[in-house]
PyMOL commands that place a pseudoatom at each C-alpha (Angstrom):
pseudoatom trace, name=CA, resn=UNK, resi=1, chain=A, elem=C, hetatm=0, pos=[162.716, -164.536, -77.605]
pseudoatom trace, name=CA, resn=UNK, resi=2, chain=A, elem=C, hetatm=0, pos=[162.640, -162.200, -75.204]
pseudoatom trace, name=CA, resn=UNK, resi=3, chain=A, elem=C, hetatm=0, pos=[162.954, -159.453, -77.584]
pseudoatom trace, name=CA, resn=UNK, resi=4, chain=A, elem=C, hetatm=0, pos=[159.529, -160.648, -79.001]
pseudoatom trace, name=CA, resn=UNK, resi=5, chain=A, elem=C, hetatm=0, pos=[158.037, -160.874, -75.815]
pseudoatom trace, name=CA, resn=UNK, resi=6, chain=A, elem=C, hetatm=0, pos=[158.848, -157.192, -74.849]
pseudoatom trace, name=CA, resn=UNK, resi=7, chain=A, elem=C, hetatm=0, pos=[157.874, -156.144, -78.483]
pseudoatom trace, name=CA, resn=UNK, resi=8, chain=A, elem=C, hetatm=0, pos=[154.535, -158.302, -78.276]
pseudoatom trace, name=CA, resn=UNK, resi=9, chain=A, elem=C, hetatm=0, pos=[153.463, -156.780, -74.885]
pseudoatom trace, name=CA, resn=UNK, resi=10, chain=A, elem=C, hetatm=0, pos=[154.546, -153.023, -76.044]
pseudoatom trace, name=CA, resn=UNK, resi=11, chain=A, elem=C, hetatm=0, pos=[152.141, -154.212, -78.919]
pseudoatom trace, name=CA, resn=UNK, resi=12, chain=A, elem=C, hetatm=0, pos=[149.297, -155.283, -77.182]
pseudoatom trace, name=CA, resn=UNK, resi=13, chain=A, elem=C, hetatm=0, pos=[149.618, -152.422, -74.585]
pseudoatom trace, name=CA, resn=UNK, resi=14, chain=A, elem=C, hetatm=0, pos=[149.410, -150.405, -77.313]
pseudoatom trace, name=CA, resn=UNK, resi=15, chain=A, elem=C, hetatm=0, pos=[146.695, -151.364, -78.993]
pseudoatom trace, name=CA, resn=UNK, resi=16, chain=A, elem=C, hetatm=0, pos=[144.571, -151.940, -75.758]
pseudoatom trace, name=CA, resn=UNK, resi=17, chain=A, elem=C, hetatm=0, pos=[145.412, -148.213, -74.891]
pseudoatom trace, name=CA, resn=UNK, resi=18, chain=A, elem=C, hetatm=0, pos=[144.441, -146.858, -77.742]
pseudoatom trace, name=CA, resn=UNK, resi=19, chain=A, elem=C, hetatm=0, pos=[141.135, -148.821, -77.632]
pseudoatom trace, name=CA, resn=UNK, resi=20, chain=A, elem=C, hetatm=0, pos=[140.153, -147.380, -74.372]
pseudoatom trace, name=CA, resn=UNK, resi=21, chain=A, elem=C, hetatm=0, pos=[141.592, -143.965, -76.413]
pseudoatom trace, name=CA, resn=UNK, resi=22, chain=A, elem=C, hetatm=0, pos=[139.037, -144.849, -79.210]
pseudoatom trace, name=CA, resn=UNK, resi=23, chain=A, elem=C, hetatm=0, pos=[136.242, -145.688, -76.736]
pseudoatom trace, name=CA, resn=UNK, resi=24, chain=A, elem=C, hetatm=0, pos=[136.045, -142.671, -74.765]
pseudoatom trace, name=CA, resn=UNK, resi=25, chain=A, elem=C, hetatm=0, pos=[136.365, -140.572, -78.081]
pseudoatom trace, name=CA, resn=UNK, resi=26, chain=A, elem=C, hetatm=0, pos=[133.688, -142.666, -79.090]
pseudoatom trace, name=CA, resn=UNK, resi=27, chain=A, elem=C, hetatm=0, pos=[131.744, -142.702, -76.247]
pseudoatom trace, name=CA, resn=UNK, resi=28, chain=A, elem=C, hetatm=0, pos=[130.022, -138.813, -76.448]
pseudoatom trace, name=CA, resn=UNK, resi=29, chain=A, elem=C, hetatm=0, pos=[129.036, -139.745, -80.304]
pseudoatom trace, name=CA, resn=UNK, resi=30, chain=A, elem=C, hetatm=0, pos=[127.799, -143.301, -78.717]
pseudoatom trace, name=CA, resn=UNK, resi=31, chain=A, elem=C, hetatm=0, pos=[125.678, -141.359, -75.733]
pseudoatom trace, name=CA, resn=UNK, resi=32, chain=A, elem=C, hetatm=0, pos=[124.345, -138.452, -78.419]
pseudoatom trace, name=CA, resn=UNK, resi=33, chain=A, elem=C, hetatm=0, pos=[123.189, -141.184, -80.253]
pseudoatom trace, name=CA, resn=UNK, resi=34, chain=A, elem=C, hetatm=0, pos=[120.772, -142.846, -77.495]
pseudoatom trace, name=CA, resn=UNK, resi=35, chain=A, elem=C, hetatm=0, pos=[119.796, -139.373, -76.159]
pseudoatom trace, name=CA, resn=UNK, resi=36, chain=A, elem=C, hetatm=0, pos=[118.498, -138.915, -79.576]
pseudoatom trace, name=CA, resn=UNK, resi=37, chain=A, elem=C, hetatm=0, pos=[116.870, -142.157, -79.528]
pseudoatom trace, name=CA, resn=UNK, resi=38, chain=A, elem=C, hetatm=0, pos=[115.718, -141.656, -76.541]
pseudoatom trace, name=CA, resn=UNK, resi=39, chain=A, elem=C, hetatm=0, pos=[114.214, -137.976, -77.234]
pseudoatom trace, name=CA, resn=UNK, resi=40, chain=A, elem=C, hetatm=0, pos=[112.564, -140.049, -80.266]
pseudoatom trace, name=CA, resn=UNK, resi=41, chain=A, elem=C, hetatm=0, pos=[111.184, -142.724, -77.955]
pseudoatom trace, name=CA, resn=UNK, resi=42, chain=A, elem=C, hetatm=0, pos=[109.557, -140.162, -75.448]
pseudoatom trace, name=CA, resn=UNK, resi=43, chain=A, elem=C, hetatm=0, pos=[108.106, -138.022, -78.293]
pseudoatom trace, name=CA, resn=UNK, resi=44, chain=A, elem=C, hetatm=0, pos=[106.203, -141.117, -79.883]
pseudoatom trace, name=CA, resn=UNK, resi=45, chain=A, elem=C, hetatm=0, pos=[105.462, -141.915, -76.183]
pseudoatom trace, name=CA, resn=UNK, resi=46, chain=A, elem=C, hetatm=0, pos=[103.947, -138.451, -75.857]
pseudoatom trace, name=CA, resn=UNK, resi=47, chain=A, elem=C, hetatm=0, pos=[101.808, -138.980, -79.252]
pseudoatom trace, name=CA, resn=UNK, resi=48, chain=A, elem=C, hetatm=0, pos=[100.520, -142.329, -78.504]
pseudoatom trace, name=CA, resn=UNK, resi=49, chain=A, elem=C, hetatm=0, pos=[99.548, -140.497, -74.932]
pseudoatom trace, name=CA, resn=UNK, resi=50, chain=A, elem=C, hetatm=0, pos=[97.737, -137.724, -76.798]
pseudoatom trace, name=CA, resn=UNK, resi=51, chain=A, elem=C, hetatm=0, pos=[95.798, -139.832, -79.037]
pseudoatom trace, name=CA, resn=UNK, resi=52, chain=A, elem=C, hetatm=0, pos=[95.031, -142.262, -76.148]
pseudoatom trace, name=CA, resn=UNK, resi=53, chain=A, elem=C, hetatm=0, pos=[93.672, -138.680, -74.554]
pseudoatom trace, name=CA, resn=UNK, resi=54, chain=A, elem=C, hetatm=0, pos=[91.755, -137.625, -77.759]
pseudoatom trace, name=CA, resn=UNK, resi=55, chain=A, elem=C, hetatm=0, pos=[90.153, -141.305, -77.869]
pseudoatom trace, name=CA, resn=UNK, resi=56, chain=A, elem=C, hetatm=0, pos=[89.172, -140.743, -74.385]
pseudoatom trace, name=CA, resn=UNK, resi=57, chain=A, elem=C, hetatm=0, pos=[87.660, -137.448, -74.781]
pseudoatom trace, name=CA, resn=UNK, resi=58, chain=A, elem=C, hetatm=0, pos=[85.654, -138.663, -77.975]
pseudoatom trace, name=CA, resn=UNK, resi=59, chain=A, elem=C, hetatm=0, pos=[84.022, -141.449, -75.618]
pseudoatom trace, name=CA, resn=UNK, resi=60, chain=A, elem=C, hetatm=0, pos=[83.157, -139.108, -72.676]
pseudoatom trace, name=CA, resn=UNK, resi=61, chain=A, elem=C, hetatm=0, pos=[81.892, -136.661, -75.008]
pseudoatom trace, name=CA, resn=UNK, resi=62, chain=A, elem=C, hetatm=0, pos=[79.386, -139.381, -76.847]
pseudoatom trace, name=CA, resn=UNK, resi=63, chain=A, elem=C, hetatm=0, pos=[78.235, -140.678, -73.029]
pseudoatom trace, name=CA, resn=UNK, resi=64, chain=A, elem=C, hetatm=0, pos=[77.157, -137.243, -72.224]
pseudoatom trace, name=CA, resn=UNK, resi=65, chain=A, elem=C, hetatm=0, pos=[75.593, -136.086, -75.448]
pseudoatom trace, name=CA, resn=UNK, resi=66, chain=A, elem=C, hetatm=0, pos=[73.733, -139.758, -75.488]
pseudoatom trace, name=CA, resn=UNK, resi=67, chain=A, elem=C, hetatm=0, pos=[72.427, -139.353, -72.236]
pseudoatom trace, name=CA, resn=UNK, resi=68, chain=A, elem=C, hetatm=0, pos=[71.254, -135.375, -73.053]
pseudoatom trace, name=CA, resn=UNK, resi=69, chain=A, elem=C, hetatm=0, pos=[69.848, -137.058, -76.568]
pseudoatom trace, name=CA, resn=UNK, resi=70, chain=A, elem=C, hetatm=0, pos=[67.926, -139.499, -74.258]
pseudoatom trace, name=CA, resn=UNK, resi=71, chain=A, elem=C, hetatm=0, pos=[66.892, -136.454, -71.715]
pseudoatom trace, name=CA, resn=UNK, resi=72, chain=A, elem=C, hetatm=0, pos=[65.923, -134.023, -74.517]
pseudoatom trace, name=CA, resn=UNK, resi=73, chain=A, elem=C, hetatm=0, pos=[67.835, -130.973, -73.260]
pseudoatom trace, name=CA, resn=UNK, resi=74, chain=A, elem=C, hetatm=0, pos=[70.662, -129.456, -75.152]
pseudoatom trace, name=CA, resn=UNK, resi=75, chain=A, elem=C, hetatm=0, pos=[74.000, -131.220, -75.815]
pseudoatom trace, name=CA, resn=UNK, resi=76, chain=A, elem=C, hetatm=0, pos=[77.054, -129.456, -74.359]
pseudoatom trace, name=CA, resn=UNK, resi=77, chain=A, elem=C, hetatm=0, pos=[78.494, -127.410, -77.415]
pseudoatom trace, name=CA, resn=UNK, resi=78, chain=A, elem=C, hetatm=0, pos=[82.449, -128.733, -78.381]
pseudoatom trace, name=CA, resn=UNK, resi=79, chain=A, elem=C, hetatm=0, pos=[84.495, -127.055, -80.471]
pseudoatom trace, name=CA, resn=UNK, resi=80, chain=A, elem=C, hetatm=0, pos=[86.992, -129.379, -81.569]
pseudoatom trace, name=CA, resn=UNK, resi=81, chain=A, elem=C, hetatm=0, pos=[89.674, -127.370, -79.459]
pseudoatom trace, name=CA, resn=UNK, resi=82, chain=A, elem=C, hetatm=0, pos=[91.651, -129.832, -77.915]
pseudoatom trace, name=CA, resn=UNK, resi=83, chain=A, elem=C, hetatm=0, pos=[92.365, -132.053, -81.409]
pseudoatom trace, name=CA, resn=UNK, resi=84, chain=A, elem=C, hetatm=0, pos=[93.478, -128.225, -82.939]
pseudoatom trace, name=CA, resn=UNK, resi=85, chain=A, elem=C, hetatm=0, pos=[96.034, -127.980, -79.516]
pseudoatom trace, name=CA, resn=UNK, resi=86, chain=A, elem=C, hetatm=0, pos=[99.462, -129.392, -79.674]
pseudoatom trace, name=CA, resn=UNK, resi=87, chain=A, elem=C, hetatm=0, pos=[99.258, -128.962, -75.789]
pseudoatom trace, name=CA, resn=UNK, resi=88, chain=A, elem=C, hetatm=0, pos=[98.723, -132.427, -74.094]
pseudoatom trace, name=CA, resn=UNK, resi=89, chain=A, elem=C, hetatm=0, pos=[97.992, -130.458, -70.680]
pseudoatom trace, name=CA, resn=UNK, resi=90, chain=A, elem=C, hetatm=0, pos=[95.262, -129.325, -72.648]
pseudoatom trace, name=CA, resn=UNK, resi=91, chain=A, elem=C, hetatm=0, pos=[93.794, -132.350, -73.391]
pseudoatom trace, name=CA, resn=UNK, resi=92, chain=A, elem=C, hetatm=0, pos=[94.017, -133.703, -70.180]
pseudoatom trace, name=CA, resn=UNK, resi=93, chain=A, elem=C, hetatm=0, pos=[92.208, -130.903, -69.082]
pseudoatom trace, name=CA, resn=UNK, resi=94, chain=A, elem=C, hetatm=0, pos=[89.614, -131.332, -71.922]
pseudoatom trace, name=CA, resn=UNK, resi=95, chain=A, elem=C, hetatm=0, pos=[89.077, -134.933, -70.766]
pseudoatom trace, name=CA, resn=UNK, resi=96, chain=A, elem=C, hetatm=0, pos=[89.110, -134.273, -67.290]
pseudoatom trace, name=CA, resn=UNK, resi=97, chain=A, elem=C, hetatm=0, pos=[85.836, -131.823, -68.476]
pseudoatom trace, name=CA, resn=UNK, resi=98, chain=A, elem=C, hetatm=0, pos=[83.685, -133.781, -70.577]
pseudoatom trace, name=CA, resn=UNK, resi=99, chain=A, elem=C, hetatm=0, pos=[84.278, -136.914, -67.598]
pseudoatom trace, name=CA, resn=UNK, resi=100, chain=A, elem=C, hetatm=0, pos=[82.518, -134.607, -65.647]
pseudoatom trace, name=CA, resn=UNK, resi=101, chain=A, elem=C, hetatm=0, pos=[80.024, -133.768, -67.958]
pseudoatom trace, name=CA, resn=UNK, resi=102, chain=A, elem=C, hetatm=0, pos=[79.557, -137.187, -68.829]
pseudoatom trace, name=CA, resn=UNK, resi=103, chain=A, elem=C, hetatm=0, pos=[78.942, -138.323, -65.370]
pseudoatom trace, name=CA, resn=UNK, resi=104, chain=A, elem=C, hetatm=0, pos=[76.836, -135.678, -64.582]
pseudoatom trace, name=CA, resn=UNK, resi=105, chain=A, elem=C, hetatm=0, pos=[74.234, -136.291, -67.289]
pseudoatom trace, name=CA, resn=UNK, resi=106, chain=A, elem=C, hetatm=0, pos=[74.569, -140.511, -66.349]
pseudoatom trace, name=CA, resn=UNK, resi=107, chain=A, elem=C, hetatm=0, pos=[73.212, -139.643, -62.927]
pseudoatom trace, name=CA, resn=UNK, resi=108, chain=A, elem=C, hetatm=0, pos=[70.601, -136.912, -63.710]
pseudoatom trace, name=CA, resn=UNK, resi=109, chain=A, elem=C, hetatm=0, pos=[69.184, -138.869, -66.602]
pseudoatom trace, name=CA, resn=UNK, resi=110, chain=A, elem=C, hetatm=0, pos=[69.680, -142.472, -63.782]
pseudoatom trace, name=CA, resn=UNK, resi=111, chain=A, elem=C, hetatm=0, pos=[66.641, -140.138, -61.992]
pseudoatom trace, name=CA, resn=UNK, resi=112, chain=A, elem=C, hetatm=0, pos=[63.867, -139.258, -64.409]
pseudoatom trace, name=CA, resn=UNK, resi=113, chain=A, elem=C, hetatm=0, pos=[61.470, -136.108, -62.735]
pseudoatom trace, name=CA, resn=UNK, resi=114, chain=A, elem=C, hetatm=0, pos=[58.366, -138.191, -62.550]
pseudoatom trace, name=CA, resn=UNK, resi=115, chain=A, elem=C, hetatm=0, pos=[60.383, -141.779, -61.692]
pseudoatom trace, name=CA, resn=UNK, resi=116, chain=A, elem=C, hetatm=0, pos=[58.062, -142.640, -58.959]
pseudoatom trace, name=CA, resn=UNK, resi=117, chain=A, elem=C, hetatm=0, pos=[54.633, -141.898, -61.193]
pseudoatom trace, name=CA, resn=UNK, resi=118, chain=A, elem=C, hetatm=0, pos=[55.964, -144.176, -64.026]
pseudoatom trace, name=CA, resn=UNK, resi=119, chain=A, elem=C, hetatm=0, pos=[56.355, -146.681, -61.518]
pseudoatom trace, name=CA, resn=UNK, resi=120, chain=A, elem=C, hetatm=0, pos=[53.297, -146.719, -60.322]
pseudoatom trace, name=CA, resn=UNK, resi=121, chain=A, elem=C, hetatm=0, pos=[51.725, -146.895, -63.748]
pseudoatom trace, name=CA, resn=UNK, resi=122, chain=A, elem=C, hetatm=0, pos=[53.971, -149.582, -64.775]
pseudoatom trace, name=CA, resn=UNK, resi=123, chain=A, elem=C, hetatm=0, pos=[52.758, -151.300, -61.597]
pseudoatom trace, name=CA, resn=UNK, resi=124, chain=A, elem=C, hetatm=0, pos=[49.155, -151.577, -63.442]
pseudoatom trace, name=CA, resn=UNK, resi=125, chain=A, elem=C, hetatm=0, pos=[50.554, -151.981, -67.317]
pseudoatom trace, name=CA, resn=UNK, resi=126, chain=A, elem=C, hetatm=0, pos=[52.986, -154.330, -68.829]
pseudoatom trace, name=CA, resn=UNK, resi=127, chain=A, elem=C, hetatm=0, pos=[56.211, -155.931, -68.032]
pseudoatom trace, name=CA, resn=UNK, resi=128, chain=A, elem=C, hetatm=0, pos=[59.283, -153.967, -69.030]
pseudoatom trace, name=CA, resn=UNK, resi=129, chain=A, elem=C, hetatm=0, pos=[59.853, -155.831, -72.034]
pseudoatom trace, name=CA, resn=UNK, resi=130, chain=A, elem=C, hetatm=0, pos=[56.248, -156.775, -73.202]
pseudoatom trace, name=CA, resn=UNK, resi=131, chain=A, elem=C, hetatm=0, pos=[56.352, -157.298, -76.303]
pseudoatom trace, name=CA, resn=UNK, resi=132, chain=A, elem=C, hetatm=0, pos=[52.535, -157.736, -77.559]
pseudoatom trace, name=CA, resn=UNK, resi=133, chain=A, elem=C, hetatm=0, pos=[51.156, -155.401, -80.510]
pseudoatom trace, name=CA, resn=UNK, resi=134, chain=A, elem=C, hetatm=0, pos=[49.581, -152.958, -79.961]
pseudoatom trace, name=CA, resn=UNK, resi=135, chain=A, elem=C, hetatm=0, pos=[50.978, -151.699, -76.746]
pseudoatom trace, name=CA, resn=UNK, resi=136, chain=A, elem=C, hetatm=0, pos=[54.991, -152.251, -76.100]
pseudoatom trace, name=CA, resn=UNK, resi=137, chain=A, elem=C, hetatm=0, pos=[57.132, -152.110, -72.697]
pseudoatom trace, name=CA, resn=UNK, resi=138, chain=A, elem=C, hetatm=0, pos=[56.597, -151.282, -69.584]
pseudoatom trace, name=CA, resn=UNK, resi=139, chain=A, elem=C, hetatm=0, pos=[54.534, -147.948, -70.293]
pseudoatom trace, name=CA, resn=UNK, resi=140, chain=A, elem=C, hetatm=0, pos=[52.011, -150.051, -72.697]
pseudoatom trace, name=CA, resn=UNK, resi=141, chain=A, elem=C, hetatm=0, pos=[53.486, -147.524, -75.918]
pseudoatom trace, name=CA, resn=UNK, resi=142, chain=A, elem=C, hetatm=0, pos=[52.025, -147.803, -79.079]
pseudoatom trace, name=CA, resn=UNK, resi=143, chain=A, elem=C, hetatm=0, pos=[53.993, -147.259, -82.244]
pseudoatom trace, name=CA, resn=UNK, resi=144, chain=A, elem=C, hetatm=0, pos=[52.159, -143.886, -82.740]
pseudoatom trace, name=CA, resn=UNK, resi=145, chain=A, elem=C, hetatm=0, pos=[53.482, -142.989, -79.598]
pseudoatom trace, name=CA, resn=UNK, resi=146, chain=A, elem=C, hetatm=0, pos=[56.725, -144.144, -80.197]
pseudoatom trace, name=CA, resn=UNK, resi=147, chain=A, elem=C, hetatm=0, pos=[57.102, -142.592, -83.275]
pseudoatom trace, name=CA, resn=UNK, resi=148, chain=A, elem=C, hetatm=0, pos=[55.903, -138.964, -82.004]
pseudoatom trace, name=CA, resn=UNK, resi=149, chain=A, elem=C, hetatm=0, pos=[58.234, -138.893, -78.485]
pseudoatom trace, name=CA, resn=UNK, resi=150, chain=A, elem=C, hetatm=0, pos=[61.376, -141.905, -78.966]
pseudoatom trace, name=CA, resn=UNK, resi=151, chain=A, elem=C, hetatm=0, pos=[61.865, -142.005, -82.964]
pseudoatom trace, name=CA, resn=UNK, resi=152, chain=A, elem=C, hetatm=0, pos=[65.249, -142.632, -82.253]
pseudoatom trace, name=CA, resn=UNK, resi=153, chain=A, elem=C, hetatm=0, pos=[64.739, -145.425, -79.816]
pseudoatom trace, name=CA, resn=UNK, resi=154, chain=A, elem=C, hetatm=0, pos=[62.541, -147.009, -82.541]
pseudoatom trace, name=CA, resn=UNK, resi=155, chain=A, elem=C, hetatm=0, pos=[64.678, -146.688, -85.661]
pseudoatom trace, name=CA, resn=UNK, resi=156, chain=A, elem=C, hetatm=0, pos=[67.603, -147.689, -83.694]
pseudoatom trace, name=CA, resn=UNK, resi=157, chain=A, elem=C, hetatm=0, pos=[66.119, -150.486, -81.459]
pseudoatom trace, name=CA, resn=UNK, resi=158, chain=A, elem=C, hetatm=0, pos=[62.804, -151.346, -82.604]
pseudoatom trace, name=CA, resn=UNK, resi=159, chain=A, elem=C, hetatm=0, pos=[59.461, -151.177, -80.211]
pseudoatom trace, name=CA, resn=UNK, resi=160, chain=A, elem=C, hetatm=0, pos=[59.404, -149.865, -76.576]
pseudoatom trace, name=CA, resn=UNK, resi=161, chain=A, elem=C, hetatm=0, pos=[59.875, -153.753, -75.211]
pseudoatom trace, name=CA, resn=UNK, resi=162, chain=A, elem=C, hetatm=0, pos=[63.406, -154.026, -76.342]
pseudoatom trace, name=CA, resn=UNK, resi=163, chain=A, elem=C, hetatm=0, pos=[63.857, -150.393, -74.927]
pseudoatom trace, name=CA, resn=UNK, resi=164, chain=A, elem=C, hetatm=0, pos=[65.702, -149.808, -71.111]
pseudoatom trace, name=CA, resn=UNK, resi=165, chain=A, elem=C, hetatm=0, pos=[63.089, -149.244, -68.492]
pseudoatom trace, name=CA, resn=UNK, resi=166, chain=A, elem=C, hetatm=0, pos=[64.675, -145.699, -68.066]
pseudoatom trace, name=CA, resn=UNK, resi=167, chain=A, elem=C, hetatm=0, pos=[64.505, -145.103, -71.842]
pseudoatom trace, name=CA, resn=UNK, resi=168, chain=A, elem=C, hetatm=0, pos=[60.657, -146.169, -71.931]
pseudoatom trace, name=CA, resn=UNK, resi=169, chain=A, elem=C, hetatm=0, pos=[60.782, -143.309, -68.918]
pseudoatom trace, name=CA, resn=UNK, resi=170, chain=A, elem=C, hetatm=0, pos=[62.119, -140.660, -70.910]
pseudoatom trace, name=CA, resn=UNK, resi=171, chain=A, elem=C, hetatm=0, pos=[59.784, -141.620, -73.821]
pseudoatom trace, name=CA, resn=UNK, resi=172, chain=A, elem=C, hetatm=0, pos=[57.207, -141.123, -71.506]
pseudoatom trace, name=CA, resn=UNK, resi=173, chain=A, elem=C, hetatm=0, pos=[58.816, -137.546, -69.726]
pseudoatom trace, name=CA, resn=UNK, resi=174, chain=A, elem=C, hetatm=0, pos=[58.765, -135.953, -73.141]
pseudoatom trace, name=CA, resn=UNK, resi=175, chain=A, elem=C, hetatm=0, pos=[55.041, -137.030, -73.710]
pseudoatom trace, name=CA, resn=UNK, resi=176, chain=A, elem=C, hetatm=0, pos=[54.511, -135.670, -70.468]
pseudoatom trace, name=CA, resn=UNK, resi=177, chain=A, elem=C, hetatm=0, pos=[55.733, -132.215, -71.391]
pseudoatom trace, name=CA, resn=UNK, resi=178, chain=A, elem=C, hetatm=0, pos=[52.510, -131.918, -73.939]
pseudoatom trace, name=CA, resn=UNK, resi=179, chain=A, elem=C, hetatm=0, pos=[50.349, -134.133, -72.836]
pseudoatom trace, name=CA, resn=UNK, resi=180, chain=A, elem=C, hetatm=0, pos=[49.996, -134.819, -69.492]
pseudoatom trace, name=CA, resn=UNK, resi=181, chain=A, elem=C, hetatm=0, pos=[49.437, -138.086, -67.964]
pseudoatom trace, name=CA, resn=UNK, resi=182, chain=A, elem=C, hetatm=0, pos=[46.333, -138.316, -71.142]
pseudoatom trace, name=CA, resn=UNK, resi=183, chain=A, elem=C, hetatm=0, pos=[47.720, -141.329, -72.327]
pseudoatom trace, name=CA, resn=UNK, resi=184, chain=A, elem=C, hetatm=0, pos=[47.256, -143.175, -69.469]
pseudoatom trace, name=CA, resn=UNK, resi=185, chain=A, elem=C, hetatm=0, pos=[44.114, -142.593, -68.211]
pseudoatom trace, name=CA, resn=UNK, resi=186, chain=A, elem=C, hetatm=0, pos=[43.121, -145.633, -66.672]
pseudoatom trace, name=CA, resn=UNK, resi=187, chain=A, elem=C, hetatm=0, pos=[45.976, -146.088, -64.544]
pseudoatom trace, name=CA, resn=UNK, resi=188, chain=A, elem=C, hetatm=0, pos=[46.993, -142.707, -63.917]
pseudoatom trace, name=CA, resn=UNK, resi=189, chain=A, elem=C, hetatm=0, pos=[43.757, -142.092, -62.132]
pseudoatom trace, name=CA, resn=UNK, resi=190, chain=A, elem=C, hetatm=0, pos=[44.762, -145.312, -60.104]
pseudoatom trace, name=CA, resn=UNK, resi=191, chain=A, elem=C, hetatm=0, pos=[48.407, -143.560, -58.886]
pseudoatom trace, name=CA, resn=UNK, resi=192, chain=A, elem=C, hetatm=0, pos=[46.116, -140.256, -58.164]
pseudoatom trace, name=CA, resn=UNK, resi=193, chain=A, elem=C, hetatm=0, pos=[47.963, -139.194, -61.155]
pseudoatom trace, name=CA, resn=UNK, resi=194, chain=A, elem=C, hetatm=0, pos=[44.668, -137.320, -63.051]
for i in range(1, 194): cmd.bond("trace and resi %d" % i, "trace and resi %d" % (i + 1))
show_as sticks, trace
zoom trace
């Protein structure tokens, strides 16, 4: 019995020595494995990130040429650079830009040149969103007039009344630029306008 006992345990020793053998042969081809996994993992990581980045810079770039669109001056040119560049430093730097851009046409086009006259000859025209024919908005635009200076505005939102206050602005800055303060005469003479 004893015999058995000694054989069993030179057995088992066995065995459980040349598991922990097996293991740490194993145990480089186990860790190559989940480096490569985990190389895998941080690459997809890295392309999610870069079209998270591209996404981003699509969005900022749209802000800022909306807000030029709604200013009249010219959009900010773009390549397409940073979706031909592999480099995600790039990109980052790319967004970083048109952010900047973007912001920077919010606020200039948040203060229209002549802000102060429109307000005034709102003051003695309709309410923002008055929507009786023939005049619209705030500004008292006719279709004519909408058509000429915010045909954009009016194929994509319909008459000056459903129009921002500081898009019926605009309307009214590129009017400005040929006609004066003509198409208010009434109330422009009231601001000291004429």
């Amino acid at each position: 019995m004893r015999r058995w006992r000694l054989l069993f345990g030179v057995l088992v020793l066995g065995s459980a020595t040349g598991l922990a053998t097996g293991a740490t042969w194993m145990a480089p081809a186990a860790s190559a494995v989940q480096a490569r996994k985990a190389a895998r993992a941080a690459q997809a990581s890295q392309a999610r990130l870069a079209r998270v980045v591209l996404r981003r810079i699509v969005e900022h770039r749209e802000d800022a040429w909306r807000w030029q669109r709604l200013m009249a001056v010219p959009r900010h040119p773009y390549g397409g650079s940073a979706e031909r560049s592999q480099s995600l430093r790039y990109r980052q730097w790319v967004l970083r830009l048109w952010a900047k851009r973007a912001e920077r046409a919010r606020r200039r086009a948040q203060r229209p040149p002549h802000a102060r006259a429109w307000l005034c000859i709102h003051r003695y025209e309709g309410a923002w969103n008055d929507p009786d024919p023939p005049y619209y908005g705030g500004l008292q635009m006719d279709r004519a007039f909408q058509r000429a200076y915010g045909p954009e505005l009016l194929r994509r939102k319909g008459t000056a009344d459903r129009w921002t206050p500081l898009e019926q602005m605009w309307v009214a800055e590129r009017a400005l630029r040929r006609r004066g303060f003509g198409p208010w005469p009434r109330t422009a003479r009231l601001c000291g306008l004429l």
